[in-house]
C-alpha positions as CSV (number, residue, x, y, z in Angstrom):
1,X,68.2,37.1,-107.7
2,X,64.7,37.8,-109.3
3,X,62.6,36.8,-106.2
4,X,59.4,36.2,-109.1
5,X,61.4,33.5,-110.6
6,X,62.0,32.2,-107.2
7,X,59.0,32.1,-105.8
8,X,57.2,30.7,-109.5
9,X,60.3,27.9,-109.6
10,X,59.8,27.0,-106.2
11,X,56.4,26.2,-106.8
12,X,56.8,24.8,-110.4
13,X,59.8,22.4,-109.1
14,X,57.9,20.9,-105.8
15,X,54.7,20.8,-107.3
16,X,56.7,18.1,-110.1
17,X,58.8,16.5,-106.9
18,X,55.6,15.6,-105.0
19,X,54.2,14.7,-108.0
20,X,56.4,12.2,-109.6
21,X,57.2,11.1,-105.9
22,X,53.5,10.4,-104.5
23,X,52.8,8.8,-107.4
24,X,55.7,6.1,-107.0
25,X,53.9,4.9,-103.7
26,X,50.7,5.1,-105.0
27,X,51.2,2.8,-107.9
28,X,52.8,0.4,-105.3
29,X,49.9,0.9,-102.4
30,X,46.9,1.6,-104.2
31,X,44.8,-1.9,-105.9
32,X,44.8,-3.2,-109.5
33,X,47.9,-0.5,-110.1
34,X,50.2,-2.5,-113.1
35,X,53.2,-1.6,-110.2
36,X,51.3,-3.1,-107.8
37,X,51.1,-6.2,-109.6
38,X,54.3,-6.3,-109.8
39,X,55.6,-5.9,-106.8
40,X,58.0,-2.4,-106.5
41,X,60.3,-2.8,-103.7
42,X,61.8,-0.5,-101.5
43,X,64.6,-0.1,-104.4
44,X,62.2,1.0,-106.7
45,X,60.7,3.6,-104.7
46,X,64.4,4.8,-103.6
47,X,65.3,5.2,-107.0
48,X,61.6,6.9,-108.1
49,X,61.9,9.3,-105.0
50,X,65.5,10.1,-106.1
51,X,64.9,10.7,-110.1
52,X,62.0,12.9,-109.1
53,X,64.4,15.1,-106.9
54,X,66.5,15.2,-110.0
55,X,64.2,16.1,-112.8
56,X,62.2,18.6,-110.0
57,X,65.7,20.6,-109.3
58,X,66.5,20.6,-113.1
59,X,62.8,22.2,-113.7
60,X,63.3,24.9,-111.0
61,X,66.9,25.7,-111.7
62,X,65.8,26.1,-115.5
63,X,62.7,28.4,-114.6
64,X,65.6,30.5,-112.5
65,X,65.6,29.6,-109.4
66,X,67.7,27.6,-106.8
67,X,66.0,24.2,-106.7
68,X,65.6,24.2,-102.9
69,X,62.2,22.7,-103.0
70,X,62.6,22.5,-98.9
71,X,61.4,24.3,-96.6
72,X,64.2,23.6,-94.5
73,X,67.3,24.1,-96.6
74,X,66.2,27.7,-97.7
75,X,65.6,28.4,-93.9
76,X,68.7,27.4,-93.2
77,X,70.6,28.7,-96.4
78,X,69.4,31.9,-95.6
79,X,70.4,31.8,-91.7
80,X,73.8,30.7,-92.8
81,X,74.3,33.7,-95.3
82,X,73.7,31.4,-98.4
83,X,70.4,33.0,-99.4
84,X,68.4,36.2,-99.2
85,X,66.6,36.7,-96.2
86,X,63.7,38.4,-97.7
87,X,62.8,35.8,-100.2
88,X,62.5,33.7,-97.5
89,X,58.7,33.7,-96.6
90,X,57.4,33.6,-100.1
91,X,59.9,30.9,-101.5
92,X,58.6,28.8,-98.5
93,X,55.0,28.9,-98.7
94,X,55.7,28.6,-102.8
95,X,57.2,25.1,-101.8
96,X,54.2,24.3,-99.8
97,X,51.9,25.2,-101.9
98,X,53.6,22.9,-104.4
99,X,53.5,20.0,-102.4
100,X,50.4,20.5,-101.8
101,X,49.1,20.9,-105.9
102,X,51.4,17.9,-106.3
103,X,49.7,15.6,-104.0
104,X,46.8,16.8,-106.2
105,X,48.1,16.0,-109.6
106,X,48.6,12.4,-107.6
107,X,45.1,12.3,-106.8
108,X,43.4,13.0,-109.8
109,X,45.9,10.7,-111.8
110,X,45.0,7.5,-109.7
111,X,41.8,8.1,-108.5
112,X,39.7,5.2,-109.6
113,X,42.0,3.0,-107.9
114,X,41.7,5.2,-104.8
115,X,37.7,4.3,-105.1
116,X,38.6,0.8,-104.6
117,X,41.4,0.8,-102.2
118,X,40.3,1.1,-98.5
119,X,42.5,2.4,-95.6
120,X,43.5,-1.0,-94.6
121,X,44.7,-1.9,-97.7
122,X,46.6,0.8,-98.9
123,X,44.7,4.0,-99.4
124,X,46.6,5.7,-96.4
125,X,48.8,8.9,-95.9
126,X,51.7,7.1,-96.3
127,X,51.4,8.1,-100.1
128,X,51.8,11.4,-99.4
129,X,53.5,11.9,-96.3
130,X,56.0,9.7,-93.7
131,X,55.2,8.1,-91.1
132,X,57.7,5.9,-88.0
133,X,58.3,2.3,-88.1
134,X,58.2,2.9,-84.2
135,X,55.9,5.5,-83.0
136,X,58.6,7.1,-80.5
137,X,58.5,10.4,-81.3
138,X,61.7,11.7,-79.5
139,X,63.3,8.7,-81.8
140,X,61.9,9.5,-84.6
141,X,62.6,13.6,-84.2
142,X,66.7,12.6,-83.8
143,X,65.9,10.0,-87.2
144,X,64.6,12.8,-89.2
145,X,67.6,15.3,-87.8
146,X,70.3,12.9,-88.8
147,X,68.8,12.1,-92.3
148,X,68.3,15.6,-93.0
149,X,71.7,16.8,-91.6
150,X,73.8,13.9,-93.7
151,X,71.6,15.1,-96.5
152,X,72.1,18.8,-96.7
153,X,75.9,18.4,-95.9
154,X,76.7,16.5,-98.6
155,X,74.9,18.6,-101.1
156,X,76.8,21.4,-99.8
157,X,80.0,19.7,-100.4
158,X,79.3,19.1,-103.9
159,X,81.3,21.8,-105.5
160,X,82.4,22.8,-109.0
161,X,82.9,18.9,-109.7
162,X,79.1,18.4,-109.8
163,X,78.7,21.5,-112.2
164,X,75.7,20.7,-114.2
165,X,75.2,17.6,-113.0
166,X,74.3,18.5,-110.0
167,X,70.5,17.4,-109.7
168,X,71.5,14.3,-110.6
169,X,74.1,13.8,-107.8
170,X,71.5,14.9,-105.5
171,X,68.7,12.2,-106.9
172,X,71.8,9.6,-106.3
173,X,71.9,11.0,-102.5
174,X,68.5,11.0,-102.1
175,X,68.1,7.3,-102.6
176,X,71.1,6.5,-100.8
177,X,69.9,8.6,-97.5
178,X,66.5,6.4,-98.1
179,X,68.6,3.1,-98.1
180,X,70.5,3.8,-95.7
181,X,68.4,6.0,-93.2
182,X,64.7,5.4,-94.2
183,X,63.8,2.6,-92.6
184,X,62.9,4.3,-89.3
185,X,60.4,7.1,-90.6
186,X,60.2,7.4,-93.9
187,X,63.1,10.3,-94.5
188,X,60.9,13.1,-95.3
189,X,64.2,15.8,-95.4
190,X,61.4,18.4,-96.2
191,X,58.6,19.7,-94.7
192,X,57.0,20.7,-98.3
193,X,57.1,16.8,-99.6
194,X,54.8,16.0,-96.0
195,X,53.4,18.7,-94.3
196,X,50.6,20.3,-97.6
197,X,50.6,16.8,-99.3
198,X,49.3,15.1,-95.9
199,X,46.7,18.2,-95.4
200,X,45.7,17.5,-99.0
201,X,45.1,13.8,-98.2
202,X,43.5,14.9,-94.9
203,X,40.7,17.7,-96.5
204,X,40.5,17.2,-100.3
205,X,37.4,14.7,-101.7
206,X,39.2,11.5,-101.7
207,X,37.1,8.4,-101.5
208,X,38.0,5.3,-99.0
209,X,41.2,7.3,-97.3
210,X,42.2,6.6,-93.9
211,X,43.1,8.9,-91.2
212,X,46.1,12.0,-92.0
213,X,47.6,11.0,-89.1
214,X,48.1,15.0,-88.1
215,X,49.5,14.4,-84.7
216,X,52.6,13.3,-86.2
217,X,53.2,15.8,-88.9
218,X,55.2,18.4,-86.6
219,X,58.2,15.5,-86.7
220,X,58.7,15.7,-90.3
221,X,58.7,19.5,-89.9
222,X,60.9,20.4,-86.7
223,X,63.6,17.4,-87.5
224,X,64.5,18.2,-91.0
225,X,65.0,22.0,-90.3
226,X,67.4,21.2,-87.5
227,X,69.0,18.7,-89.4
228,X,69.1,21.5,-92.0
229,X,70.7,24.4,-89.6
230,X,73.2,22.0,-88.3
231,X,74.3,21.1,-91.6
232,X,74.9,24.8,-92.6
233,X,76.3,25.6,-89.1
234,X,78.5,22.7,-89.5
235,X,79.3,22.9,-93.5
236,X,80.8,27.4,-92.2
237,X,82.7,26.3,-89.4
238,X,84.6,24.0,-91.7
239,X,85.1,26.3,-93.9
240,X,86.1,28.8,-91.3
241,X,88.6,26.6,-89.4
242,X,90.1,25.2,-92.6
243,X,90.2,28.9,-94.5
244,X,88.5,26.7,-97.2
């Protein structure tokens, strides 16, 4: 595994993830936006969120790469003996330094309608980053573990019968575990789509924003990596006990 193609996919891939992704809330949050006018729902956004996971993991996968684009899976791919161990630090700050340019390219794109959005009526870090329906924080840790661990699991499971269609499958799973588990916090699943993006919304020039909401962003980091490392743990001791 060529750990330059990693690292440069990594980057490439999350950077078009947060990208596509950011810019599905924005349009819906942000004023005088033609999808604001229009009303996305929580379907739409699903479905955006999901389709950017797709095209993102085809990008990276293309350039060479895995298509991790999280933080947390190649952490726990790697303590589970599914990755290399030493292209673990650079493929990681590669995906957070993609979120991060991504939330960029989101900024730039729509930023006369940041200038007239204020915080209270949309310009907030929730286009970047989650956030809990119900600020309980023990809660919403457990919400972001189970989201996570459903999510990683099933990718895991997806075998030769997803062969090349495989991004796809996981855009589909993406917007399921948002239907069916994002109503509490937001399902982040990756520390790279919250974590950079919500420190670019808290120190880059954007006019009118509202506050980053920093206390909170260790939640969207801690819960999807044990979600992640439970998954793997779980996903080998399957395979062990079954001689899979």
């Amino acid at each position: 595994m060529d750990a330059t193609q990693v690292y440069v996919s990594e980057f490439i891939g999350t950077a078009i993830l947060m990208a596509f992704g950011s810019s599905c809330n924005a349009g819906l949050l942000l004023k005088n936006t033609i999808t604001s006018a229009i009303k996305t729902n929580w379907i739409g956004l699903m479905f955006g969120w999901g389709f950017a996971v797709t095209f993102a993991v085809y990008v990276a996968v293309h350039l060479g790469g895995v298509g991790h684009l999280n933080p947390a899976l190649t952490i726990a791919f790697a303590a589970g003996g599914l990755f290399p161990s030493d292209l673990v630090i650079g493929a990681v700050i590669a995906q957070l330094l993609g979120g991060f340019v991504g939330a960029g390219i989101t900024m730039l794109h729509y930023y006369p309608h940041f200038k007239i959005t204020g915080p209270d009526e949309g310009n907030c870090v929730c286009i970047f980053a989650t956030g809990p329906a119900c600020d309980e924080r023990t809660w919403n840790l457990l919400s972001e573990v189970i989201a996570t661990f459903l999510f990683i699991f099933c990718v895991l499971f997806l075998g030769p019968m997803a062969d090349g269609l495989a991004p796809l499958i996981i855009g589909f799973l993406v917007a399921s575990i948002g239907f069916s588990f994002g109503g509490t916090t937001g399902f982040a699943l990756n520390p790279a789509r919250d974590f950079t993006p919500r420190l670019a919304y808290a120190i880059l020039p954007l006019p009118n924003k509202g506050t980053a909401n920093m206390k909170y962003a260790w939640v969207p980091i801690v819960g999807p990596t044990i979600g992640a490392l439970l998954a793997v743990g779980a996903f080998n001791w399957l395979h062990a006990a079954l001689h899979l």
